[in-house]
C-alpha positions in Angstrom: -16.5 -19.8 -21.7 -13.2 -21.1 -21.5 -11.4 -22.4 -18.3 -9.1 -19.9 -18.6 -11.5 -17.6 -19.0 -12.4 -18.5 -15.8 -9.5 -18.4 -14.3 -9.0 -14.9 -15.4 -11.8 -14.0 -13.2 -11.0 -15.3 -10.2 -7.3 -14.1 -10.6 -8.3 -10.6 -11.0 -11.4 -10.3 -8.7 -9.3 -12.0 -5.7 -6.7 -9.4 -6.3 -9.3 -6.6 -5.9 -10.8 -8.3 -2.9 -7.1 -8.5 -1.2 -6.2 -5.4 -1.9 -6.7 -3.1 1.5 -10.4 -1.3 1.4 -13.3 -0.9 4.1 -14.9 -4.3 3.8 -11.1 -5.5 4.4 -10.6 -3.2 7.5 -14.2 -3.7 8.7 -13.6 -7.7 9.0 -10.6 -7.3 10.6 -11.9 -4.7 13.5 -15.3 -7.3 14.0 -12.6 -9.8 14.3 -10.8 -8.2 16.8 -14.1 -7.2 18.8 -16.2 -9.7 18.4 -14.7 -12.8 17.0 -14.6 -15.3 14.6 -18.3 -16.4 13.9 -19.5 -13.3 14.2 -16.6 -11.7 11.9 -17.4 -14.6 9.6 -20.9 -13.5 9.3 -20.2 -10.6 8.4 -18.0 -12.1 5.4 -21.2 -13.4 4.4 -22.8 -10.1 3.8 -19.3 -9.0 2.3 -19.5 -11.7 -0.5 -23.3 -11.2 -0.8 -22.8 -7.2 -1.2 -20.3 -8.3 -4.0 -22.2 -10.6 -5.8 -24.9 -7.5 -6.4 -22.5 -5.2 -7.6 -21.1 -7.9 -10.2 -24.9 -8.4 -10.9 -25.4 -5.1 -11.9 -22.5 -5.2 -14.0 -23.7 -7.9 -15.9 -27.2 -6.4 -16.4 -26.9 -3.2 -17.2 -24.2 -1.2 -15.1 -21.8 -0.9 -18.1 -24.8 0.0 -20.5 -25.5 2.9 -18.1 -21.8 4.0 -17.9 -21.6 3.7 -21.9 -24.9 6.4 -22.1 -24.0 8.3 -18.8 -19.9 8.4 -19.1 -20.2 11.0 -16.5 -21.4 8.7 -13.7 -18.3 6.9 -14.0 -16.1 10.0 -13.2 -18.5 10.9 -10.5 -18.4 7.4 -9.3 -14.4 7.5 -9.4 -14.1 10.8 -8.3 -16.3 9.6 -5.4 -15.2 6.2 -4.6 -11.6 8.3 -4.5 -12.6 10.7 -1.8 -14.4 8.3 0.4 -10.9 6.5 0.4 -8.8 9.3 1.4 -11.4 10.3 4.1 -11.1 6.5 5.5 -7.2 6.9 5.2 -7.3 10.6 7.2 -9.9 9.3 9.5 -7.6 5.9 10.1 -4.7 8.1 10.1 -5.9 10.5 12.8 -7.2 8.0 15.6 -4.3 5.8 14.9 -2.5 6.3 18.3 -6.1 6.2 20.3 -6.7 2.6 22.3 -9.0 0.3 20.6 -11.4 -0.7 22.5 -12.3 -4.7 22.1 -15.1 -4.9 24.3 -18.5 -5.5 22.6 -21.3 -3.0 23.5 -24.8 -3.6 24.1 -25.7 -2.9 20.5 -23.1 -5.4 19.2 -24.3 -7.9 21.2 -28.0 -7.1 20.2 -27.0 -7.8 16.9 -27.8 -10.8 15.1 -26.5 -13.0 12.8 -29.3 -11.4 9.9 -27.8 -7.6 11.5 -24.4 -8.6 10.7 -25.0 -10.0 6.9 -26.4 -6.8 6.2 -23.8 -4.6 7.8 -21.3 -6.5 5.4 -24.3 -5.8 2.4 -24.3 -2.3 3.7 -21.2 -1.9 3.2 -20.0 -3.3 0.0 -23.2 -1.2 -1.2 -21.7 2.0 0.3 -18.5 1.8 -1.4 -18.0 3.0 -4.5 -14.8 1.3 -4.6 -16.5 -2.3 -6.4 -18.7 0.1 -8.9 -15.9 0.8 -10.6 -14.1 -2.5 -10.2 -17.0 -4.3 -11.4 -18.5 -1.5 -14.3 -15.1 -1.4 -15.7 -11.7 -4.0 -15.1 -14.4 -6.9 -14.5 -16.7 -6.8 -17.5 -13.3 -7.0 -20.0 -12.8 -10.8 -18.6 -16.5 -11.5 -19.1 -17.3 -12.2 -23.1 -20.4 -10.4 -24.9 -21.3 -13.9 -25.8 -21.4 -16.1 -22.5 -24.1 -18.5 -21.5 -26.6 -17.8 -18.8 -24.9 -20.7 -16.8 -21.8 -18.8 -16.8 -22.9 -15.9 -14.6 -23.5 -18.8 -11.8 -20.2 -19.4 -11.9 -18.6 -16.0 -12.1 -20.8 -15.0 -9.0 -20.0 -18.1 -7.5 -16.6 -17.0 -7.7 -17.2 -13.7 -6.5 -18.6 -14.8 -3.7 -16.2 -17.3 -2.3 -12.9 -14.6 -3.2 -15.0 -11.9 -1.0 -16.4 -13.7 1.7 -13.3 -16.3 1.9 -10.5 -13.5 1.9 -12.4 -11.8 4.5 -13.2 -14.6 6.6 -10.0 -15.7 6.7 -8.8 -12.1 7.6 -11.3 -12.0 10.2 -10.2 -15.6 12.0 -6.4 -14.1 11.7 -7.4 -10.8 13.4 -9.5 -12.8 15.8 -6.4 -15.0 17.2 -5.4 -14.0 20.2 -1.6 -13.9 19.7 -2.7 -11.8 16.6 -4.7 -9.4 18.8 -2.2 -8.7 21.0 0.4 -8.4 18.2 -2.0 -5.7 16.6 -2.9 -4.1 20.0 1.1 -3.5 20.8 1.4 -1.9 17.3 -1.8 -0.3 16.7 -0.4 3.3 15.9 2.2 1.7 13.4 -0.4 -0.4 11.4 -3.0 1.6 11.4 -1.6 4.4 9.7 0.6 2.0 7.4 -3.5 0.7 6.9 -4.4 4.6 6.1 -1.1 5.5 3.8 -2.0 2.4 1.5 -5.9 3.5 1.2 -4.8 7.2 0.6 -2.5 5.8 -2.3 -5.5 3.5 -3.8 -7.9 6.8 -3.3 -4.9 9.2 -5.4 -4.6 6.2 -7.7 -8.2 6.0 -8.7 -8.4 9.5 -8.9 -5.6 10.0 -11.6 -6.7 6.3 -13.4 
């Protein structure tokens, strides 16, 4: 593989890892609440949740969409109305006070508990299925090496977990928090309007 192969990669992966989604909203609510190790954690788990998805791209995801083309709609079809329930559900509770104290099970929680919460979650979206059995697998040749695919999830990893660590140490700033806290209403639903456009958007794709 070329550099620019590469390059391709990361360019197109970061932009789906930027691009507003639950992992993105879930970094930036643990680093309201809880932090910045602990939100950075939990970026961990983010990228490592990731990294499977693009695994099973690369081993057989796109090979089971290619003999089952209908998973892929259901996959779509799903991954869109998961985002249009987190946009109504964001939308709705927008004006209610968030509440940044940590509760007991929080606290319980570990730094194992919070890698797997970010696994969890990347796992439970359907969002990176489709991302990574479709878009991804046109930048990766038929004919790369094995010692590419260390470097492409290399890459995944550091786009997923380091965009969301780095959202999580913004959210976790205290002249950030109160910022967010004095506009909550406002960018919470702006939040829930952009993940209802990428949930009508995948539907009609």
């Amino acid at each position: 593989m070329t550099l620019a192969a590469f390059a391709a990669i990361y360019l197109v992966h970061l932009a789906a890892a930027i691009s507003p989604g639950p992992a993105v909203l879930l970094a930036a609510r643990t680093g309201l609440r809880e932090g910045f190790l602990r939100g950075t954690w939990l970026a961990v788990g983010l990228g490592l949740g990731a990294c499977i998805w693009a695994l099973a791209a690369l081993f057989g995801l796109a090979v089971l969409f290619r003999v089952a083309p209908a998973l892929l709609s259901v996959l779509k079809y799903a991954g869109a109305a998961y985002l249009l329930y987190l946009a109504w559900k964001m939308w709705r509770h927008a004006p209610e006070p968030l509440d940044t104290r940590i509760s007991e099970e929080q606290s319980a929680r570990g730094t194992l508990g919070l890698i797997w919460q970010g696994i969890a979650t990347q796992l439970a979206n359907p969002k990176p299925a489709v991302f990574f059995g479709t878009i991804f697998l046109t930048f990766v040749p038929p004919e790369a090496p094995a010692w590419a695919y260390g470097v492409i999830l290399a890459i995944i990893f550091v786009n997923d977990a380091g965009w969301n660590a780095l959202v999580v140490r913004i959210f976790s700033l205290p002249r950030t928090r109160s910022f967010y806290l004095n506009l909550k209403t406002a960018i919470e639903r702006t939040f829930g309007a952009l993940l209802a456009l990428l949930g009508a958007k995948l539907a009609l794709s």
